[in-house]
VOZALUM-433273 format. One record per residue (C-alpha): residue number from 1; residue in three letters; x, y, z. Coordinates in pm, 1 decimal, decimal comma. Example, Ala and Ser with C-alpha at 12.3 -4.5 7.8 and 13.67 -1.06 7.14 Angstrom:
<vomis>
<1 "ALA" <1230,0 -450,0 780,0>>
<2 "SER" <1367,0 -106,0 714,0>>
</vomis>
This chain:
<vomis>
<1 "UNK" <0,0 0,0 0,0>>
<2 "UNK" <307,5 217,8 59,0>>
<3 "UNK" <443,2 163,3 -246,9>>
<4 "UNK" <103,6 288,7 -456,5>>
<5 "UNK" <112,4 623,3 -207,0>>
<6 "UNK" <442,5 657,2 -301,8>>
<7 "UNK" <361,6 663,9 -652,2>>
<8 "UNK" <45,4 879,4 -596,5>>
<9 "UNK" <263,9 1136,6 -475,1>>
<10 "UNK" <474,4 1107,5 -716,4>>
<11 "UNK" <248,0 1186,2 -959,2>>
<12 "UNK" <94,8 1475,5 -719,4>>
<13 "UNK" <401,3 1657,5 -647,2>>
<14 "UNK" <466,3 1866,3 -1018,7>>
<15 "UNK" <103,1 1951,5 -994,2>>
<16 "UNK" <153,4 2095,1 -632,7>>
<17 "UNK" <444,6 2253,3 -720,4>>
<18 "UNK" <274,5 2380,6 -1065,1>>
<19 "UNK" <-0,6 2572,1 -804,9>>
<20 "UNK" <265,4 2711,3 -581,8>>
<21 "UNK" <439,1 2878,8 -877,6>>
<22 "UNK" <109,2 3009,7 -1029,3>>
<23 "UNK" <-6,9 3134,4 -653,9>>
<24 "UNK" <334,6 3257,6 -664,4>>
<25 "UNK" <231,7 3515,4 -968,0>>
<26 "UNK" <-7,2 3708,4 -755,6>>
<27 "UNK" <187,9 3673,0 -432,0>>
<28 "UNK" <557,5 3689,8 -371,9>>
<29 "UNK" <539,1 3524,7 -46,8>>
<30 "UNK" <479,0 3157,1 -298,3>>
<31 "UNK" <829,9 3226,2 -420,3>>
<32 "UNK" <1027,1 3199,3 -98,8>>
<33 "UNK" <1212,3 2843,5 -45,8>>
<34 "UNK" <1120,8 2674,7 -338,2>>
<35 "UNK" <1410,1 2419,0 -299,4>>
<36 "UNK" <1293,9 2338,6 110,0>>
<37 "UNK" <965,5 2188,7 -103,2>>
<38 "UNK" <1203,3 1900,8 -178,0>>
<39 "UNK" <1398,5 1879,7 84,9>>
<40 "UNK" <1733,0 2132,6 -5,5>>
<41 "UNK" <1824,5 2334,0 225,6>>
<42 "UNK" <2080,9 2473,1 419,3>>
<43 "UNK" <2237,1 2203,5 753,4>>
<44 "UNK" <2154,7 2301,5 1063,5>>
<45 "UNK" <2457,2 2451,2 1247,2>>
<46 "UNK" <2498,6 2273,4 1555,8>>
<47 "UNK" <2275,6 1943,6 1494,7>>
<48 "UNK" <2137,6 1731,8 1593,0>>
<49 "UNK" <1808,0 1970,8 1637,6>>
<50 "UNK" <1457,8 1968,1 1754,2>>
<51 "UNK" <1258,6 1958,2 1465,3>>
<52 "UNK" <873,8 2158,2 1539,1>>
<53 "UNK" <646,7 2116,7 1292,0>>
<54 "UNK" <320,8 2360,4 1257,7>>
<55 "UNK" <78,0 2330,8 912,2>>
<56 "UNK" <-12,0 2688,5 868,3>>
<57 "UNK" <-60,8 3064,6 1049,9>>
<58 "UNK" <-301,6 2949,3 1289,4>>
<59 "UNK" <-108,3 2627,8 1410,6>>
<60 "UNK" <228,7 2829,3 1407,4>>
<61 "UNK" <70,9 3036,8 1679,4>>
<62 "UNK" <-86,4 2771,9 1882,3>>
<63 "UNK" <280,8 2631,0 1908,4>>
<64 "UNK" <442,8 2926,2 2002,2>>
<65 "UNK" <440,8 2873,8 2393,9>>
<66 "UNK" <615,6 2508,9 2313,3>>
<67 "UNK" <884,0 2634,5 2101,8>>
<68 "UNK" <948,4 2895,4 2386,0>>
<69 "UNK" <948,5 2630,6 2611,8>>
<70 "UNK" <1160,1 2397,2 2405,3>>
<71 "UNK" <1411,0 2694,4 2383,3>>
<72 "UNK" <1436,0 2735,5 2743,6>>
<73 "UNK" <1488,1 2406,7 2866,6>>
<74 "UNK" <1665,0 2231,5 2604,7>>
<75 "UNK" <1908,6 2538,0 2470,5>>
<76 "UNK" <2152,1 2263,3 2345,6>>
<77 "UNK" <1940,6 2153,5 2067,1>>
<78 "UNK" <1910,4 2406,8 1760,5>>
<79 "UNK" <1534,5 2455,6 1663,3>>
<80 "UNK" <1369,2 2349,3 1343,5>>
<81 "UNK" <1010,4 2515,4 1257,5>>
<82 "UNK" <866,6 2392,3 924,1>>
<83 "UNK" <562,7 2485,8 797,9>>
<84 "UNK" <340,2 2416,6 469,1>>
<85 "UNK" <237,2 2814,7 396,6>>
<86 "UNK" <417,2 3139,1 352,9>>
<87 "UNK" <145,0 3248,2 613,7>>
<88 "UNK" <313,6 3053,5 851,5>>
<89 "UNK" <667,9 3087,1 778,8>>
<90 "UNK" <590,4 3461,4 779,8>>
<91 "UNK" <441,4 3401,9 1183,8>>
<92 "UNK" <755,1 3173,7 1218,4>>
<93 "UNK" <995,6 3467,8 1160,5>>
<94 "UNK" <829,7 3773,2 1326,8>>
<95 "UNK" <746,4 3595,9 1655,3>>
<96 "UNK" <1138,8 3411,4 1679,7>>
<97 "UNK" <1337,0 3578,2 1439,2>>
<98 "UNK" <1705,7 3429,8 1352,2>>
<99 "UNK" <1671,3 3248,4 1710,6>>
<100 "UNK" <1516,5 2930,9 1492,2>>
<101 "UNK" <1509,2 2788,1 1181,8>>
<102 "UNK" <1227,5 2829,8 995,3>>
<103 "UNK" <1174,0 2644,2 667,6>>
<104 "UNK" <893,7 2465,0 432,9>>
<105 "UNK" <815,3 2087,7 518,0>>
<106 "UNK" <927,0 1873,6 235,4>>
<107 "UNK" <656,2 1669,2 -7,5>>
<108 "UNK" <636,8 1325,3 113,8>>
<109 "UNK" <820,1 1177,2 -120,3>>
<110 "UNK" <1132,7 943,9 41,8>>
<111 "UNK" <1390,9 1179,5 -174,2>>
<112 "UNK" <1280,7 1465,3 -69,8>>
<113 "UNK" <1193,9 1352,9 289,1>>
<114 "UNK" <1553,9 1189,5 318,3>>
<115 "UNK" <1703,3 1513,1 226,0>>
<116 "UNK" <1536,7 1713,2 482,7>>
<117 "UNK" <1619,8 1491,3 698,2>>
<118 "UNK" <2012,6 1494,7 606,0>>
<119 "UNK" <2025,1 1821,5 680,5>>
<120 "UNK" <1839,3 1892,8 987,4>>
<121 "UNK" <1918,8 1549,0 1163,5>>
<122 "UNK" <1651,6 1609,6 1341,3>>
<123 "UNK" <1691,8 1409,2 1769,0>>
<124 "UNK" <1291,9 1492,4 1799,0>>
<125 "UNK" <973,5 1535,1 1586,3>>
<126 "UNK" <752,7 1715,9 1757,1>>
<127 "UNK" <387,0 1741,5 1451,9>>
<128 "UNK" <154,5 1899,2 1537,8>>
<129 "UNK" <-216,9 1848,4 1561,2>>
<130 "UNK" <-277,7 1618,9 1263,2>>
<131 "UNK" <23,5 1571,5 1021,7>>
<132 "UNK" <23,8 1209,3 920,0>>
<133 "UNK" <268,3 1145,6 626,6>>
<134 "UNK" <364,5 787,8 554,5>>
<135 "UNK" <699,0 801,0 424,7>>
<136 "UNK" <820,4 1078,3 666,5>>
<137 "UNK" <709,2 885,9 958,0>>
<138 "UNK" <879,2 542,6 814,3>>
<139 "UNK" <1204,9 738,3 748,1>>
<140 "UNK" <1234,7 902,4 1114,1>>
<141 "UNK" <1124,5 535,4 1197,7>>
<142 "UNK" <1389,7 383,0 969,7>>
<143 "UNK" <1656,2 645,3 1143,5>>
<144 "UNK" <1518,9 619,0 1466,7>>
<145 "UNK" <1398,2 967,0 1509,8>>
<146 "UNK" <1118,7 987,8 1815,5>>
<147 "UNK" <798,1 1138,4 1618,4>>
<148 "UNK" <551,3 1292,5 1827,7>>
<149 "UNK" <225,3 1418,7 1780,9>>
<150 "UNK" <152,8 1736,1 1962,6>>
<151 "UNK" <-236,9 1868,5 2100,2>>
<152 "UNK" <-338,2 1584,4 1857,9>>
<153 "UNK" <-700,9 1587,4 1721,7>>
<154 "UNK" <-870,8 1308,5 1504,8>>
<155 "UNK" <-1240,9 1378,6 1378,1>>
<156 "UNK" <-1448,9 1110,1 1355,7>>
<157 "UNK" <-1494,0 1172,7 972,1>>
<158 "UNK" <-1095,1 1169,9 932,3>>
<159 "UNK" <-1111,1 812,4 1130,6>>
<160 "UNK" <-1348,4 647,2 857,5>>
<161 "UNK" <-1125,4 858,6 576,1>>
<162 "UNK" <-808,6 668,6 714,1>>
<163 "UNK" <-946,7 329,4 819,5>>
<164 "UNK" <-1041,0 346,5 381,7>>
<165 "UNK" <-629,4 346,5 319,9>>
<166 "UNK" <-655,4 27,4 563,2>>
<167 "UNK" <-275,5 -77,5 611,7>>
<168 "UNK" <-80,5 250,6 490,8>>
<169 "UNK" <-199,7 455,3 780,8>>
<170 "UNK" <-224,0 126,3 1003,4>>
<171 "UNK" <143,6 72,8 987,9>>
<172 "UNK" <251,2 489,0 983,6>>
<173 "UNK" <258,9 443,8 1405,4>>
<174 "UNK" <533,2 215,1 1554,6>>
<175 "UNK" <697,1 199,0 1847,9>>
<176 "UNK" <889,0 551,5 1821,1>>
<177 "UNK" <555,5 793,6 1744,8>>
<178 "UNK" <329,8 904,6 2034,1>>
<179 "UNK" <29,9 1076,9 2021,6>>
<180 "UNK" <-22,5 1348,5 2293,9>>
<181 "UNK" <-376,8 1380,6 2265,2>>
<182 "UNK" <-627,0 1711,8 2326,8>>
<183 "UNK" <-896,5 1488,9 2429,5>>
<184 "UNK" <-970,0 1105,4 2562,2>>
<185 "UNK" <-1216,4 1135,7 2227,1>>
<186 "UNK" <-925,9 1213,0 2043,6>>
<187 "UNK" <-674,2 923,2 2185,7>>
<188 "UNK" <-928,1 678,1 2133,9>>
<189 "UNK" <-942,9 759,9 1754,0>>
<190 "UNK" <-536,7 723,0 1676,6>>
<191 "UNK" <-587,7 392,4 1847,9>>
<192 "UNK" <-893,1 306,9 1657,2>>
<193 "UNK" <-652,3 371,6 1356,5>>
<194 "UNK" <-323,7 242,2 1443,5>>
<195 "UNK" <-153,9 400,1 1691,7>>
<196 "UNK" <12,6 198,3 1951,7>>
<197 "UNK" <-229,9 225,4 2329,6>>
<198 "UNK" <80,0 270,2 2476,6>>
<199 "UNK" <163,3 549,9 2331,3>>
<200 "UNK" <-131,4 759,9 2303,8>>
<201 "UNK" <-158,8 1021,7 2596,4>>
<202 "UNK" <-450,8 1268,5 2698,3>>
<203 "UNK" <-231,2 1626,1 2743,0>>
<204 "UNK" <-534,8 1855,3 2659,0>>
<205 "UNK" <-495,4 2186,6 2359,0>>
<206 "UNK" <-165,5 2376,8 2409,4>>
<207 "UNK" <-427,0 2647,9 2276,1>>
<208 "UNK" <-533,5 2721,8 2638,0>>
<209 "UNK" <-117,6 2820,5 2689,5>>
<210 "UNK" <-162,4 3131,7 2434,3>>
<211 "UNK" <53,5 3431,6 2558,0>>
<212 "UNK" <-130,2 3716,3 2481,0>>
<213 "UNK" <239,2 3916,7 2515,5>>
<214 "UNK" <283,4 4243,4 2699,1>>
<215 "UNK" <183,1 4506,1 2456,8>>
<216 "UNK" <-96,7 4356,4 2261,0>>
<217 "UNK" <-333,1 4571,0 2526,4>>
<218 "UNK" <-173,0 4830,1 2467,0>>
<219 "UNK" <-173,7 4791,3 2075,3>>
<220 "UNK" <-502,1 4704,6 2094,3>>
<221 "UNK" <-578,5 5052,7 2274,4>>
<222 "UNK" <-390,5 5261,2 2056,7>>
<223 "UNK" <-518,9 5117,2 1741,4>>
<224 "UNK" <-878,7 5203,3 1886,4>>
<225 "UNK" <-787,4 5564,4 1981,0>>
<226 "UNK" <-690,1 5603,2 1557,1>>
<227 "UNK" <-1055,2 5445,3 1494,1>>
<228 "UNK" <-1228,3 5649,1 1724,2>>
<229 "UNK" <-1253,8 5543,9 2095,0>>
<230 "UNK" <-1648,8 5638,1 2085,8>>
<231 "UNK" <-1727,0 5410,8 1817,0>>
<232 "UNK" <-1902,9 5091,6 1800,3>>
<233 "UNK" <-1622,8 4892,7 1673,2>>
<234 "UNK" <-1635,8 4479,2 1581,6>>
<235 "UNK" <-1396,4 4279,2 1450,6>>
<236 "UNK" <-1446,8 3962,3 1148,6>>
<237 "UNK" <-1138,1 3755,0 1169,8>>
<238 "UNK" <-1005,2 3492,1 913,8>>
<239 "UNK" <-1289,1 3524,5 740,2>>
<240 "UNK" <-1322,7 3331,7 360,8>>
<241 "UNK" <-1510,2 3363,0 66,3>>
<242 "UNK" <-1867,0 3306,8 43,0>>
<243 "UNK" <-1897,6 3481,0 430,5>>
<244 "UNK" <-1780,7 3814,9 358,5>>
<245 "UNK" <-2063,7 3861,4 172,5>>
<246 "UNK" <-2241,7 3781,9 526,6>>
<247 "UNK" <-2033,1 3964,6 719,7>>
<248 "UNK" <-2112,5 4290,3 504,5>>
<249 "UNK" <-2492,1 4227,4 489,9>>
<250 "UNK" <-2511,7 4163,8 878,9>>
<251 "UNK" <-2299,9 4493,0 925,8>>
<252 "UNK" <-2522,2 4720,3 636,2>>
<253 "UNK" <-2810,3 4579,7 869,7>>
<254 "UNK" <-2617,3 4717,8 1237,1>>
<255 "UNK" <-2555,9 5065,4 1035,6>>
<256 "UNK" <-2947,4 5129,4 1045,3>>
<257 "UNK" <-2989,4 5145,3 1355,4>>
<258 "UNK" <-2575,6 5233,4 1474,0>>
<259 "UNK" <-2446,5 5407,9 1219,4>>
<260 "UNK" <-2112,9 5503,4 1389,8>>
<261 "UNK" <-2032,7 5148,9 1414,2>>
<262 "UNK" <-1710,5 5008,6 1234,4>>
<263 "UNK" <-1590,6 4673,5 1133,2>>
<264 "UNK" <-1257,1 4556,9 1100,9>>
<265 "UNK" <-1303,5 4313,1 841,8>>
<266 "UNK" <-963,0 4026,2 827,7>>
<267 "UNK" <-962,7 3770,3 552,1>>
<268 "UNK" <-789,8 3484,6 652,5>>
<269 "UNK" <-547,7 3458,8 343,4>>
<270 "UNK" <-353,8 3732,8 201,5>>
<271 "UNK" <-439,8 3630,7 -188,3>>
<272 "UNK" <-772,0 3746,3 -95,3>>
<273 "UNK" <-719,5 4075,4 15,6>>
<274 "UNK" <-798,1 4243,4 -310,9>>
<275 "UNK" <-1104,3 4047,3 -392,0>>
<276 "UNK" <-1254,3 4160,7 -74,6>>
<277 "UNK" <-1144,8 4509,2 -143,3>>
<278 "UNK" <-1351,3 4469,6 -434,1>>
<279 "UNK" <-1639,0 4324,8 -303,1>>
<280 "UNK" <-1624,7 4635,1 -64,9>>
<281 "UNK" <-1614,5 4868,6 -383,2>>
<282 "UNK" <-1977,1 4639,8 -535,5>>
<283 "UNK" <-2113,5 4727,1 -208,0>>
<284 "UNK" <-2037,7 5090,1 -182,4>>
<285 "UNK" <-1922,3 5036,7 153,7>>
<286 "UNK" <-1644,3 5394,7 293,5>>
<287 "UNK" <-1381,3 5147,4 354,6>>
<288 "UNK" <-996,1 5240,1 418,4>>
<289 "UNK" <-697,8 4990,1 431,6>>
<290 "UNK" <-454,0 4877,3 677,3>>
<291 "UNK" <-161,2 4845,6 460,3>>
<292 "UNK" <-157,7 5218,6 375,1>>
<293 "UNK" <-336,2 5500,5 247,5>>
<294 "UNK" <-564,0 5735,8 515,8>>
<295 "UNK" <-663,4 5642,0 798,2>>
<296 "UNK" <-1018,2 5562,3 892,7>>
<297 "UNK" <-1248,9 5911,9 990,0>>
<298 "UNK" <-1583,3 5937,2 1158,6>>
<299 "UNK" <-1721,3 5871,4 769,2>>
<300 "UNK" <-1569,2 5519,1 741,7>>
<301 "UNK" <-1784,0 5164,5 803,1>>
<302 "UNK" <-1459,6 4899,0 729,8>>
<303 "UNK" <-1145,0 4853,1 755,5>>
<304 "UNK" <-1014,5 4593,6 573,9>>
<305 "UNK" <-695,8 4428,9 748,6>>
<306 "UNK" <-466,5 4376,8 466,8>>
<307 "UNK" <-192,5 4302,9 661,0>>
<308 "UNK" <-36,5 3973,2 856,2>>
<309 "UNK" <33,5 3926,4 1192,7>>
<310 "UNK" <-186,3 4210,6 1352,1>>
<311 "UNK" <-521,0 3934,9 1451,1>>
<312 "UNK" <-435,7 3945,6 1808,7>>
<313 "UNK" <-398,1 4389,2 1832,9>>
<314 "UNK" <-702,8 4385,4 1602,9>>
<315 "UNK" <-869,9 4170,4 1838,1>>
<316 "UNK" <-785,0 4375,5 2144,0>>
<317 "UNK" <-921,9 4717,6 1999,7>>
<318 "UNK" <-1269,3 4568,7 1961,8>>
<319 "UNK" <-1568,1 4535,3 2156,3>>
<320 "UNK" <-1748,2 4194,6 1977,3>>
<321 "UNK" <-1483,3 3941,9 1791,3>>
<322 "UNK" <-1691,7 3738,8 1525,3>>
<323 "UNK" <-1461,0 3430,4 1394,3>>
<324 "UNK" <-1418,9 3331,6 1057,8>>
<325 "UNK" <-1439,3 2992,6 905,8>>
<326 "UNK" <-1773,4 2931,8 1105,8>>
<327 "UNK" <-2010,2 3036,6 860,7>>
<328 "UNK" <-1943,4 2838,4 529,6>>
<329 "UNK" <-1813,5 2473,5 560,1>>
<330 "UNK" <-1425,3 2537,7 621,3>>
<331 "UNK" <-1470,9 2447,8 1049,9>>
<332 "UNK" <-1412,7 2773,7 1205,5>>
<333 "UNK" <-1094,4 2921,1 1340,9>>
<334 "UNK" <-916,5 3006,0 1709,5>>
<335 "UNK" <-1195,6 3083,6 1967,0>>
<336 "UNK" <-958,4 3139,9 2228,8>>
<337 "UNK" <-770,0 3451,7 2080,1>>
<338 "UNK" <-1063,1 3694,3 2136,7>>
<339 "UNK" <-1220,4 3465,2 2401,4>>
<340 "UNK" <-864,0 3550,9 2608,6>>
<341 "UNK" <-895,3 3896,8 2556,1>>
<342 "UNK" <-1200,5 3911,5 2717,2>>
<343 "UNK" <-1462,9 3975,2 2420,4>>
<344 "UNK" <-1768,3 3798,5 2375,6>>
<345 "UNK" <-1733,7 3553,7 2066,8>>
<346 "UNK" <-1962,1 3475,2 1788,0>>
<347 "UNK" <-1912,7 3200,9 1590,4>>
<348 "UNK" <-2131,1 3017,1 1289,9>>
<349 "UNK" <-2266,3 2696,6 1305,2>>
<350 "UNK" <-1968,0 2515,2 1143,4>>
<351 "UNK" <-1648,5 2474,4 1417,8>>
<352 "UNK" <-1540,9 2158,6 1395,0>>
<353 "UNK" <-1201,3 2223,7 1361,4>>
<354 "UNK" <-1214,2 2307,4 1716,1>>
<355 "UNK" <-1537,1 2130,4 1788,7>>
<356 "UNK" <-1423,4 2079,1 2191,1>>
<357 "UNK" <-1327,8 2430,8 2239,6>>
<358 "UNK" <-1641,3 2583,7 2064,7>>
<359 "UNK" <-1854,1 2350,3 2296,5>>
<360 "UNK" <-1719,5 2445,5 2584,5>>
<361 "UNK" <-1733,3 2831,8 2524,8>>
<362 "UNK" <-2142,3 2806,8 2369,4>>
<363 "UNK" <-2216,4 2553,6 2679,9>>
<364 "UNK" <-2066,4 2822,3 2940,0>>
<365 "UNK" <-2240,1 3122,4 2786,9>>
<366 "UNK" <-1856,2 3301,2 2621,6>>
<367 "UNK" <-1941,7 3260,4 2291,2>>
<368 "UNK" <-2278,7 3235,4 2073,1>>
<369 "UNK" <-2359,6 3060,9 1776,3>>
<370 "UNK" <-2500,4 3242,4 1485,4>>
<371 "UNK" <-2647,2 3114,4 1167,2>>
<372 "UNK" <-2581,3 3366,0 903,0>>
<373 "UNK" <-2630,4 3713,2 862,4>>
<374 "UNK" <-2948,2 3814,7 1026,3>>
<375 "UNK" <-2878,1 3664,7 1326,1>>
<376 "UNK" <-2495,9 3773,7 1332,3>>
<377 "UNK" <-2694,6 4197,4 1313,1>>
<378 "UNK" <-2896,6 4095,0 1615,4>>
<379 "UNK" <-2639,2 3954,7 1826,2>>
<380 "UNK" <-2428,6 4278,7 1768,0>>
<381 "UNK" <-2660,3 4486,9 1818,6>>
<382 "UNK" <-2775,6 4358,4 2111,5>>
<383 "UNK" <-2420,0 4313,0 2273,4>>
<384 "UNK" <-2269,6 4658,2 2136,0>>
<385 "UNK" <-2624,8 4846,3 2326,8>>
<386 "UNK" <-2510,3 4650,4 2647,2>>
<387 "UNK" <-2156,0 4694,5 2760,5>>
<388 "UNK" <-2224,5 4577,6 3118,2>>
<389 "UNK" <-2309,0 4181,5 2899,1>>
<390 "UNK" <-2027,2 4229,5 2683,9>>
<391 "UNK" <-1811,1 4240,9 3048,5>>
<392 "UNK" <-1970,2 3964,8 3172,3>>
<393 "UNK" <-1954,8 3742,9 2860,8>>
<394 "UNK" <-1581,9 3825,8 2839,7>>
<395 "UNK" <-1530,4 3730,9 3151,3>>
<396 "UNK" <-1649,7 3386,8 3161,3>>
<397 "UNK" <-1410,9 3343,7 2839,7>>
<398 "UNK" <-1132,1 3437,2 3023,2>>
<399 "UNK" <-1202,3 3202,5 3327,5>>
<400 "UNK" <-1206,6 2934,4 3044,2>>
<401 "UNK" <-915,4 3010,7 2881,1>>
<402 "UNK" <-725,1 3040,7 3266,6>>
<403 "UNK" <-881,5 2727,7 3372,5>>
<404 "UNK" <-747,1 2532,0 3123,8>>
<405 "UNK" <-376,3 2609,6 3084,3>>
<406 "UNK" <-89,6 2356,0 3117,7>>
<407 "UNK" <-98,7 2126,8 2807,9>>
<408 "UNK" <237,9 2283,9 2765,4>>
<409 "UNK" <382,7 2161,7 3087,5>>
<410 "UNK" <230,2 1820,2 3007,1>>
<411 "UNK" <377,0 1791,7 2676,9>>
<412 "UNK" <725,6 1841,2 2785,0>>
<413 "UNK" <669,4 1546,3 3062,4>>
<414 "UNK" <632,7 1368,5 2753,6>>
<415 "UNK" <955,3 1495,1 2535,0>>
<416 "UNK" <1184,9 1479,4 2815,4>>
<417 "UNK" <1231,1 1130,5 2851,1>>
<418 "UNK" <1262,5 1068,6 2453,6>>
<419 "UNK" <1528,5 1307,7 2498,0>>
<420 "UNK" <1722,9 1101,2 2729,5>>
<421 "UNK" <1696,8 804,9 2580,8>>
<422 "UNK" <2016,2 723,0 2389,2>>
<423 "UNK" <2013,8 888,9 2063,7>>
<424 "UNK" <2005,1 670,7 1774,9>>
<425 "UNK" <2288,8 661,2 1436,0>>
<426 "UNK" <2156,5 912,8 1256,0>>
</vomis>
């Protein structure tokens, strides 16, 4: 069964690397570290390393409190980040600069996977969430590399998906990959498709060990003072196509009856931002940009966040965060960001990409679930008329988000002793 993936991929890779070159036309960011897409790439300076691997933006920042952590107590080891977007080696570099090295994961082909492996020689592979690529995990298995699977989650429709493949994702767990769990749910799936009982562990979501960092309250204020500090002000994050349109009908609905208020609208992907800007134009919405121009006036209704990196300062200058993702079919995105800040969160019906957390939020009364645009206007406006609910709601979030912490602290009980087991030949 290996062998056909192999081929499969094979045959998949020039077409990947086809779209990466024509995404690559519109945005620049495409054309960084072609080569690291098979595997070239500088060696790491000082290896063996620890080798951190985080899919995109939004994973990149879930793992930032464990590569702090990995930095602080294991300073010996040079640090690996790879990621599969420019959106998240971009996060990769502004939150750790030249203190790591950040470069894209390989294609799972065993050239290309052996090569990446040459030159990081990796002592620890730390995946996480979901990454489950056959002939990456039989080389570190074939080198005897420790692979880990960090705040793992397994949906139930991604069990029956697998369990189709029958052997090839059977056999991808042996005796040196571990599954560190979010929830017993979650362990019980890896085991239902392979993974060694032994090795599966319940640590909870690192999510809940988000730093928030010491300015982003302050960034968040300052930012509102250049919007107006009087203002009814919400925020759309990592929104997608399909719920912008949404978005901008639910907010054309709050300006009847508020018209000072202003949204900060945030497509999730860059490539995007000038479709929305257009959209924005068909709508004949007073709309100014983040990446330059003038600045938003008492005339404006939207900003549109055409910049990377600012979610969390965006987040703290608003009153009522409404997260993307949740109202077409993609699963939703981080909860927890706004929820930590202290802002009540609305979310659509579809979250299933962080099903647990967006249960736990709706069942405690921190976030509310809206079904498209009408209901997304009367949740606003109801929350924006009552500041003494939007406290309380925030609060609750925060209590959460407190309660919660120390999958971090868990996760390195893990790594520690496959640290100090004898390191194999590499």
């Amino acid at each position: 069964m290996r062998r056909l993936y192999t081929l499969l991929i094979y045959c998949a890779v020039p077409f990947a690397f086809v779209l990466v070159l024509w995404r690559g036309l519109r945005d620049r960011s495409y054309r960084q570290g072609l080569r690291e897409r098979f595997g070239w790439g500088g060696e790491v300076v000082g290896a063996p390393s620890l080798w951190l691997h985080a899919v995109s933006l939004g994973e990149m920042s879930a793992a930032a409190p464990l590569v702090r952590a990995l930095r602080l107590n294991y300073p010996q080891y040079p640090l690996v980040l790879t990621t599969a977007t420019p959106t998240g080696r971009a996060r990769a570099r502004s939150l750790f600069g030249d203190a790591v090295d950040v470069r894209f994961l390989p294609y799972d082909t065993p050239g290309s996977v052996a090569r990446f492996l040459d030159r990081t020689q990796p002592r620890l592979a730390v995946l996480m969430e979901t990454e489950l690529w056959p002939n990456l995990f039989k080389e570190c298995q074939c080198r005897g590399v420790p692979v880990l699977l960090a705040s793992a989650r397994l949906s139930a429709t991604s069990v029956t998906r697998y369990r189709r493949f029958g052997g090839l994702f059977r056999n991808i767990f042996s005796a040196n990959s571990s599954v560190a769990a979010q929830t017993a749910l979650d362990a019980e799936r890896f085991i239902a498709i392979g993974a060694q009982s032994a090795n599966v562990h319940v640590v909870g979501n690192i999510k809940f060990d988000m730093e928030l960092g010491s300015g982003i309250l302050a960034q968040g204020r300052a930012l509102r003072n250049g919007m107006g500090a009087a203002r009814s002000l919400w925020i759309a994050g990592s929104t997608h196509a399909g719920e912008e349109e949404q978005v901008l009908e639910a907010h054309a609905e709050l300006l009847t009856d508020r018209p000072d208020a202003l949204l900060l609208l945030v497509p999730r992907h860059p490539d995007r931002f000038a479709a929305v800007a257009d959209l924005l134009t068909r709508r004949e919405l007073r709309f100014t940009r983040r990446s330059g121009g003038p600045g938003p006036d008492g005339g404006t209704q939207v900003v549109l966040a055409d910049t990377v990196g600012e979610l969390m300062a965006l987040y703290a200058a608003a009153d009522v965060a409404f997260v993307g993702g949740s109202l077409v079919p993609i699963g939703g995105h981080n909860l927890l960001e706004p929820a930590a800040l202290g802002l009540p969160v609305l979310t659509g019906p579809y979250y299933s990409n962080g099903k647990d957390i967006a249960t736990l939020l709706l069942a405690q009364g921190a976030a509310w679930q809206v079904s498209g645009a009408r209901e997304l206007a009367a949740a606003l406006a109801r929350l924006l008329a009552d500041p003494h609910e939007r406290q309380r709601i925030g609060a609750i979030g925060q209590r959460i988000v407190e309660s919660n912490r120390g999958g971090v602290a868990r996760l390195l009980a893990l790594i520690e002793p496959l640290l100090s087991a004898p390191a194999a030949r590499l």
